[in-house]
C-alpha positions in Angstrom: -10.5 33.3 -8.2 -9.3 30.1 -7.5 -5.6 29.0 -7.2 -4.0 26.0 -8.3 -3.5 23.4 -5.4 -0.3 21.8 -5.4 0.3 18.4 -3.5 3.7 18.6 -1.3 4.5 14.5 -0.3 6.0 14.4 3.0 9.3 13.1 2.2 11.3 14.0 -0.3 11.7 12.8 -3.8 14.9 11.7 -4.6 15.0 8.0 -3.5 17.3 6.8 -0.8 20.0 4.7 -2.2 21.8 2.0 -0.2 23.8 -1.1 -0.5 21.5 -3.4 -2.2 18.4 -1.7 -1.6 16.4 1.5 -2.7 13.5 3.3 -1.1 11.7 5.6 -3.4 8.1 7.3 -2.8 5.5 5.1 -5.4 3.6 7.3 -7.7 0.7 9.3 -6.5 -2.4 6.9 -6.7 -6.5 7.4 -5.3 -6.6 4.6 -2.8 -9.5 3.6 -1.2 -10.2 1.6 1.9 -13.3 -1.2 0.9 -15.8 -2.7 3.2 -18.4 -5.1 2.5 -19.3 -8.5 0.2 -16.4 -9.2 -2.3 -19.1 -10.0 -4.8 -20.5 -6.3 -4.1 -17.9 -4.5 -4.0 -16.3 -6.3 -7.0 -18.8 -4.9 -8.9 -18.4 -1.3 -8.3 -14.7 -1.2 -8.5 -14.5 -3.7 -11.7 -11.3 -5.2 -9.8 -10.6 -9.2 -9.4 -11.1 -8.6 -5.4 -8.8 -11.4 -3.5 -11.3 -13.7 -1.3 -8.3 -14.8 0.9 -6.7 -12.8 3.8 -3.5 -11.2 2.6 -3.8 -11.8 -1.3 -3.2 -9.1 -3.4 -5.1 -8.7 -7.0 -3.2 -6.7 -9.6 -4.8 -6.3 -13.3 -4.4 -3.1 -15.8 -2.5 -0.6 -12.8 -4.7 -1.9 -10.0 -3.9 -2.9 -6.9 -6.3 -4.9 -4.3 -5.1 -6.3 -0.9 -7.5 -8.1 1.3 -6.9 -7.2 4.9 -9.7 -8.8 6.4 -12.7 -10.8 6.0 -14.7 -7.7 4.8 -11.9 -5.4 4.0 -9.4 -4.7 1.1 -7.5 -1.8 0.6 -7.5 -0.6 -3.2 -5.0 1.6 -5.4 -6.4 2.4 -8.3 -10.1 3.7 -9.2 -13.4 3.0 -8.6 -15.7 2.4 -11.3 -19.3 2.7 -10.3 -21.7 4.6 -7.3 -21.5 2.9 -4.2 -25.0 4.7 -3.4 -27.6 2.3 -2.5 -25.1 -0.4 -2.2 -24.6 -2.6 1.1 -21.1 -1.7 1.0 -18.6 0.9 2.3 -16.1 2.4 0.0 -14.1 5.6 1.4 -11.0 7.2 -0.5 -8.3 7.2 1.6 -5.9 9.0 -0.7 -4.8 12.0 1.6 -4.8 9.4 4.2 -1.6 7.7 2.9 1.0 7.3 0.6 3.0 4.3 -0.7 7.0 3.4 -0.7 8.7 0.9 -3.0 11.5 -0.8 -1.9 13.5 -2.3 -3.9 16.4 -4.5 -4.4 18.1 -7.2 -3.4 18.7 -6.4 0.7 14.6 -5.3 0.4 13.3 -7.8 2.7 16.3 -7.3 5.2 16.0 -3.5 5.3 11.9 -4.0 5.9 12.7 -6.7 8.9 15.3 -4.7 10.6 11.6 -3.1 12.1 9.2 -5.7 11.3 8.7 -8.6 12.7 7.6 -11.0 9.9 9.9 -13.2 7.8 9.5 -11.1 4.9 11.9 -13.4 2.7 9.6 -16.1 3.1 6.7 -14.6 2.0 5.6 -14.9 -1.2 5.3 -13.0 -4.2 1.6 -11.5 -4.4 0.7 -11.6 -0.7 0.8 -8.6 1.8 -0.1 -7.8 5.3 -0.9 -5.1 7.6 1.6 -5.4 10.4 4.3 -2.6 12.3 7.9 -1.0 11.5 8.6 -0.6 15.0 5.7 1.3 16.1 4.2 2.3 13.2 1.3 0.2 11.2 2.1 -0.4 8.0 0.4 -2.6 5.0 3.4 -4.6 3.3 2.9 -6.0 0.1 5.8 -8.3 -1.9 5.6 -7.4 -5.8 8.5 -9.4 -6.8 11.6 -11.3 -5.2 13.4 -8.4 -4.3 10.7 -6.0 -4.2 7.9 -4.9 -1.9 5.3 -1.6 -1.8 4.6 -0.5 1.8 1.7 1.5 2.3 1.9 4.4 5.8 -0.3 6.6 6.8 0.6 9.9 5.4 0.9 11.5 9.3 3.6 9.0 9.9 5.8 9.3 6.6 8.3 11.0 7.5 9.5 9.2 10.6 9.2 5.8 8.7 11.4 7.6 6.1 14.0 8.4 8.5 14.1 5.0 10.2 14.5 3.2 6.5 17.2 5.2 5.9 19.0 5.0 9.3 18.5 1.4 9.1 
């Protein structure tokens, strides 16, 4: 007899609310960590990959980020068998979960622990860099808006320190 597996997020729900800014967990998506050719692994996905470090790609609910010359990190789905393929495509979806912060005091709250300009990044580009001491992947959406991507281990203290900050 099997039993229905339910998936408990590490933070809460409910969104922290502050002045100018909220913090809310982003919906649950299969994210998947991509090594390889961009032509390749373009292929199997069926996702515009980015070809420059720190552009992000984001058609029909997908989201690409390119973290390095061979690597991108990818919510949303892959499309075909990597088997065969010179490539490496792992899903990272227990791995980590995603926050979007938004508002207009976004950028300030994320700098109060990272050390990037974050106002003068722009709109479609994202890193992998720190909140204090934890690695995070920042990505800016909009203006006043950004996704930040932590490994699912270290949720909850990021949580806490967003919200003390």
């Amino acid at each position: 007899m099997s039993e229905a597996v339910a998936r408990i997020e590490p933070v809460a729900s409910a969104p922290l609310v502050g002045d100018g800014v909220t913090v809310a967990l982003a919906p649950v998506m299969t994210r998947y960590n991509l090594r390889g050719s961009a032509s390749d692994l373009a292929t199997l996905t069926q996702v515009r990959l980015p070809t420059r470090i720190g552009d992000v790609g984001d058609a029909s609910g997908d989201l690409a980020i390119m973290l390095g010359p061979d690597e991108w990190l990818l919510i949303g789905a892959v499309k075909e068998d990597s088997a065969g393929q010179p490539v490496s495509i792992v899903e990272v979806s227990d791995r980590q979960i995603g926050f979007d912060v938004i508002g207009p005091r976004s950028a300030e709250l994320l700098m109060s622990g990272c050390p990037l300009d974050l106002e003068r990044m722009a709109v479609g580009r994202g890193t992998r860099t720190i909140y204090e001491t934890v690695e995070i992947v920042v990505i800016k959406r909009a203006p006043d808006a950004f996704r930040v991507e932590v490994w699912r281990s270290f949720a909850p203290w990021l949580w806490a320190a967003l919200a003390q900050a």
